[in-house]
N, C-alpha and C positions, 0 to 999 in steps of 0.2 A: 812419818805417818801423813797421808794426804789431808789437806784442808778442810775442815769441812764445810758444806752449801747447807745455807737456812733457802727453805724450799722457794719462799718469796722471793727473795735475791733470784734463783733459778728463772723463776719465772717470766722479773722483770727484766734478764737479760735476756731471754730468749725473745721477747719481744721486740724489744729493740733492733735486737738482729733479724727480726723478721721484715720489719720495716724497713731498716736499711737495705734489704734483700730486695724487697718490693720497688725501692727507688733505683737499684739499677736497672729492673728494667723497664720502669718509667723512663730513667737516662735511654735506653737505647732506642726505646721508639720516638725520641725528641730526636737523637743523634739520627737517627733511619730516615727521617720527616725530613731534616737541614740538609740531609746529603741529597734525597732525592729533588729537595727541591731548583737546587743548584742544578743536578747531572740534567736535569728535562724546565721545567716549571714549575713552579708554585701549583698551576689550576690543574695540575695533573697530580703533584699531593694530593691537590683536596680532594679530587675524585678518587683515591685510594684509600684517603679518612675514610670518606663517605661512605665506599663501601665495605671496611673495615667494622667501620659502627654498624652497620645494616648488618651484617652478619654475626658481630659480638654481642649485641642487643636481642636478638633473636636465641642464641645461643646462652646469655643470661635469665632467660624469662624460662626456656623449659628445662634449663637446668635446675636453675632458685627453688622454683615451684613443683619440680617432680624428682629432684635431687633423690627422694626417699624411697617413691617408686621403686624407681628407674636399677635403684641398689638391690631392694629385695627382690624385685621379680629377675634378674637377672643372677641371683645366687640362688633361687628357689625357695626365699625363705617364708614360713610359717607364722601367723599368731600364736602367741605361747597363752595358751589358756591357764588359770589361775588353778584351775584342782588340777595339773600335771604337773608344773610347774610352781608347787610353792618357794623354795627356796628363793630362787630368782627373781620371784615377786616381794617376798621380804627384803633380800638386799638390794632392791633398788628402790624400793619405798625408803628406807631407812639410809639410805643416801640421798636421795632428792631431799629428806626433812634436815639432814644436816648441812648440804650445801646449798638450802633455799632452791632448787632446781625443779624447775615442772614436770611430771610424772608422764616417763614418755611412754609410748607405744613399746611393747614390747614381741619382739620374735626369733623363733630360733630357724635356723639351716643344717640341713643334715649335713656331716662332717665328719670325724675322728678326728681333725687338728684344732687345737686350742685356739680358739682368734674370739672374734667380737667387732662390730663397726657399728656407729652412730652417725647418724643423716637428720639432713631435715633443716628448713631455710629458718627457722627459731625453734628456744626453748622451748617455746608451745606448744610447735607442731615440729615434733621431733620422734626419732625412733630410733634404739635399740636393739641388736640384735646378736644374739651369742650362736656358734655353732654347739650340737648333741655331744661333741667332745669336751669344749669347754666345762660344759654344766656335768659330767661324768665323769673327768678329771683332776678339776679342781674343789681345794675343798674351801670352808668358810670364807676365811682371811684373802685366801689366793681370787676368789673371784669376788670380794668385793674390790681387792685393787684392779682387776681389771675394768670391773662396772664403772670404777669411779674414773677411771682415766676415760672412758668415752664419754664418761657427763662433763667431763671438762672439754672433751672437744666440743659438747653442745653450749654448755656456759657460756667458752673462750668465743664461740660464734665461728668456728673454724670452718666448717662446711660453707662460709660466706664467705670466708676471706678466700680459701682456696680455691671457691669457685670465682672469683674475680684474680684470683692470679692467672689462672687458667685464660680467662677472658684474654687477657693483656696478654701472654705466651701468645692465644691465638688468633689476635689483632699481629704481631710479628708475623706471625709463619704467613699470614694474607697477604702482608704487605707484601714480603720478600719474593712472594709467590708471584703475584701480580709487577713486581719490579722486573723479575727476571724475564717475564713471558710477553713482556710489553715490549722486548728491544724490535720483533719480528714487526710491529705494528708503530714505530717513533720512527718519523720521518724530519724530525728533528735539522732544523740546518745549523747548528751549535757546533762546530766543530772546533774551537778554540782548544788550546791547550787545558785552560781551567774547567773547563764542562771538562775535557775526555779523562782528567783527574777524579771528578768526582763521578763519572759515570763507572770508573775503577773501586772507588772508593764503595758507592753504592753497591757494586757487585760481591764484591768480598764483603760488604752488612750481612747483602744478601744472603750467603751462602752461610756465616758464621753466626748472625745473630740468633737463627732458632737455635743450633745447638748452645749456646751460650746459654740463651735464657731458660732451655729446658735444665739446666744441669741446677742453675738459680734454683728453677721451680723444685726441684727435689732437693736443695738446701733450705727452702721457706718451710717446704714439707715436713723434712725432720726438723728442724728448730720447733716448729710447733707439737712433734710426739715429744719433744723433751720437755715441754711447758706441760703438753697433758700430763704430764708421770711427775711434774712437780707439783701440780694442781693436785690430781691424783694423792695426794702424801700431805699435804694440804688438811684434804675432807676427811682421811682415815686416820690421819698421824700416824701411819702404821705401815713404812715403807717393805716391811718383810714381806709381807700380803703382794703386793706385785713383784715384789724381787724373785721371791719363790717360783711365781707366775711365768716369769718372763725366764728361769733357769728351765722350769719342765717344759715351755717351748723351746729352748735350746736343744735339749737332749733329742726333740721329733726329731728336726731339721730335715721335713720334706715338703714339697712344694703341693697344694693343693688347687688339682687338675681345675675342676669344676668352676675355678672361680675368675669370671674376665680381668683380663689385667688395666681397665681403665675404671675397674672401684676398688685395685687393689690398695691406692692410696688411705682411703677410708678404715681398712682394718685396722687393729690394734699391732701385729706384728704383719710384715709384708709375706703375702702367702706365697711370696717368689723369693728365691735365692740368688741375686746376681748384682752386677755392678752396677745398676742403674734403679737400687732401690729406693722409694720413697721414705725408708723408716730408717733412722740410726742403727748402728750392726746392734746385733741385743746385749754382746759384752760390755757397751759403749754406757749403754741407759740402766745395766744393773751394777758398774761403777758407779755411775755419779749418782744413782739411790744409795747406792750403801752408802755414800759420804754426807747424805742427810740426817 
């Protein structure tokens, strides 16, 4: 018989593996920095910091702050008004009062696929959002565990950590960019053994470290839906309610057209089926509930 996980344990590992995740690729942009500054100069790093941060900062500030936006108008989604939508106003009143959680915005998207996503740069100013299939297919139990696993990504503060992993991903891809596309313009007279080492070394960064640290980013990614789903179980104590949840998404198993795939990370299950998804497979996450 498997082990079983007290949901807090869960949690507190998945964290820690999220950090550790987050330090490698802290590691590779110190390693990226060291190399380049050997293969050329130091003053030629700083000027790819510099514009790395000019670009990361800029890309921090309208993401932070319109994160929630940016989410609904690109899925089409609606305010869920309270006389059409009772239900979904009582289970998420009655979860915010049990997980001390601030009462976010609520809205729906037209759909037939079961999902849900939460946005928003704080608990305060945060939002909610189920698709018409959701709230049509699921019943009581089944969609408070879903509610509750996006108030955990708002809790968890997920939409901040993610969007600064994002940042650091695309502080690399700049760098690497700007490494590559400089050699036509380095008139460099460095020609020693040790430079043409590390200008080697810099090019293979080059080339490797975005895919590296994307692959990171979608392990930070899922480590944090397996904290939401132990969070989740947490505020319900009532792992059935998502496990159910997460089986009638399995049985859909289609991908939903309408939805861009750079807020597909945000949903509750990934509305794309492929090898490069941001969510753990669903057999993965109604294992390790059933062992809560």
């Amino acid at each position: 018989m498997p082990e079983r996980i007290h949901f807090q344990d869960q949690i507190n590992r998945n964290k820690r593996k999220s950090f550790f995740l987050m330090m490698i690729i802290f590691i590779f942009i110190i390693a990226f920095g060291y190399v380049i500054s050997y293969a050329f100069s130091p003053a030629y790093f700083s000027m790819i910091m510099i514009l790395a941060v000019i670009f990361s900062i800029g890309y921090i500030l309208i993401s932070y702050y319109n994160s929630d936006k940016i989410a609904l108008m690109s899925v089409g989604a609606k305010e869920a008004k309270r006389s059409e939508y009772k239900q979904y106003y009582d289970v998420v009143e009655g979860l915010t009062i049990a997980s001390g959680t601030p009462m976010p915005k609520l809205y729906v998207m037209n759909s037939e696929q079961i999902n849900a996503f939460a946005s928003g740069r704080n608990p305060k100013n945060s939002v909610i959002c189920v698709t018409t299939g959701t709230l049509n297919k699921l019943d009581k139990n089944e969609l408070e565990g879903v509610i509750a696993h996006e108030l955990s990504h708002i809790s968890n503060f997920d939409i901040r950590f993610m969007t600064l992993t994002a940042v650091m991903v695309g502080m690399i891809s700049i760098i690497s960019q700007v490494f590559i596309r400089s050699f036509r313009f380095n008139n460099s007279d460095r020609d020693d053994k040790k430079s043409s080492i590390f200008i080697l070394a810099g090019l293979i960064l080059a080339i490797l470290a975005p895919i590296v640290v994307f692959f990171v980013q979608m392990a930070i990614s899922r480590k944090r839906e397996f904290t939401a789903d132990a969070t989740a179980v947490k505020i319900t104590r009532y792992p059935v309610g998502l496990i159910k949840a997460l089986k009638k998404i399995k049985e859909e198993n289609h991908s939903e057209k309408r939805i861009n795939k750079a807020v597909a990370p945000l949903f509750f299950a990934d509305p794309f089926v492929n090898l490069t998804s941001t969510h753990p497979p669903i057999e993965k996450r109604i294992e390790v509930l059933e062992r809560m």
